[in-house]
C-alpha positions as MATLAB code, in Angstrom:
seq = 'XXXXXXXXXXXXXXXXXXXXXXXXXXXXXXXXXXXXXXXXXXXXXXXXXXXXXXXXXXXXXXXXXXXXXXXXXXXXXXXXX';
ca = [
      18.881   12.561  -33.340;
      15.995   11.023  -35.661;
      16.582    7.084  -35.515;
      17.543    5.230  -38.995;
      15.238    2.749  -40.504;
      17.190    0.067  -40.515;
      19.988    1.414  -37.422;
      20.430   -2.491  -35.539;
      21.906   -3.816  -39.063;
      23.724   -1.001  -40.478;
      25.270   -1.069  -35.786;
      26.052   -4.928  -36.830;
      27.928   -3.798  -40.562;
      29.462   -0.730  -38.852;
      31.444   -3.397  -36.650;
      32.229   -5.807  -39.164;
      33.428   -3.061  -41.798;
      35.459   -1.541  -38.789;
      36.804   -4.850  -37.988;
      37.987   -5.500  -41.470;
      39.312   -1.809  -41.235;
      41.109   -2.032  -38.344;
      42.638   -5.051  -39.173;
      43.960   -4.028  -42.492;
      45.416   -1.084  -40.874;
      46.907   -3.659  -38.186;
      45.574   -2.080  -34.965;
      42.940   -4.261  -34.019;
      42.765   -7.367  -33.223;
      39.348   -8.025  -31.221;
      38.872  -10.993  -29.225;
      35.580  -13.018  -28.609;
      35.416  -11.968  -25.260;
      35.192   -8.390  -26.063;
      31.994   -6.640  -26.180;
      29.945   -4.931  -28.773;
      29.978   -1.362  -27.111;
      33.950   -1.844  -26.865;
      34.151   -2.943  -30.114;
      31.726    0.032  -31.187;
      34.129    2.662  -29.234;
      37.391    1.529  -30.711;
      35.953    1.853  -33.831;
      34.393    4.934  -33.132;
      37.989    6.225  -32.317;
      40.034    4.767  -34.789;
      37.348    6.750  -37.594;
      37.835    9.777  -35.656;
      41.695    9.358  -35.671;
      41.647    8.755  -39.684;
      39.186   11.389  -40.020;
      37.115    9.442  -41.892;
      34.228   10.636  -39.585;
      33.217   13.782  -38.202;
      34.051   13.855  -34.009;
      30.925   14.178  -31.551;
      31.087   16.738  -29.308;
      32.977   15.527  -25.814;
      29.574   16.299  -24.189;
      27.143   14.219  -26.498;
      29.474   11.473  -26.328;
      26.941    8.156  -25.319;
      26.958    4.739  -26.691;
      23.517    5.515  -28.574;
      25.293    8.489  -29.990;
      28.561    6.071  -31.060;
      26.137    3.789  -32.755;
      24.213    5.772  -34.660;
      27.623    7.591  -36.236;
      28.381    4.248  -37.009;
      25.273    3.275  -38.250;
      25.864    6.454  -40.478;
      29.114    5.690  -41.597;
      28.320    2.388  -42.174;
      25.089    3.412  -44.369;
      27.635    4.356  -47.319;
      28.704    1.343  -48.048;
      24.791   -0.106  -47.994;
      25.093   -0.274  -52.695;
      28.595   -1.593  -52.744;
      27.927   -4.826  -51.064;
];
């Protein structure tokens, strides 16, 4: 898994887009107490769910592996805003 140039701010967009996502769809509601890798999992599940992203394999599962989907998914909207 080759690291992206700029992975610790597209991790930070990938959780406010999925934020914004999640609460437009009216599942998520996240609180301040809640952590960044829970945050990063629920949205990692809720992408999978509307197939919006392609599933990691239930071995390679890992929060590195979580955030750099993310940081993938999150690299597509990098020209629209």
């Amino acid at each position: 898994m080759k690291k992206l140039k700029n992975e610790k701010e597209l991790v930070k967009k990938a959780i406010a887009l999925g934020t914004v996502y999640g609460q437009k769809r009216g599942v998520v509601e996240f609180e301040a107490t809640d952590s960044a890798s829970a945050k990063l999992e629920y949205i990692y599940r809720l992408l999978v769910h509307d197939k919006l992203i392609q599933p990691l394999p239930q071995d390679k599962v890992s929060q590195q592996a979580i955030k750099h989907r993310l940081a993938i998914w999150a690299s597509q909207f990098e020209n629209k805003s």
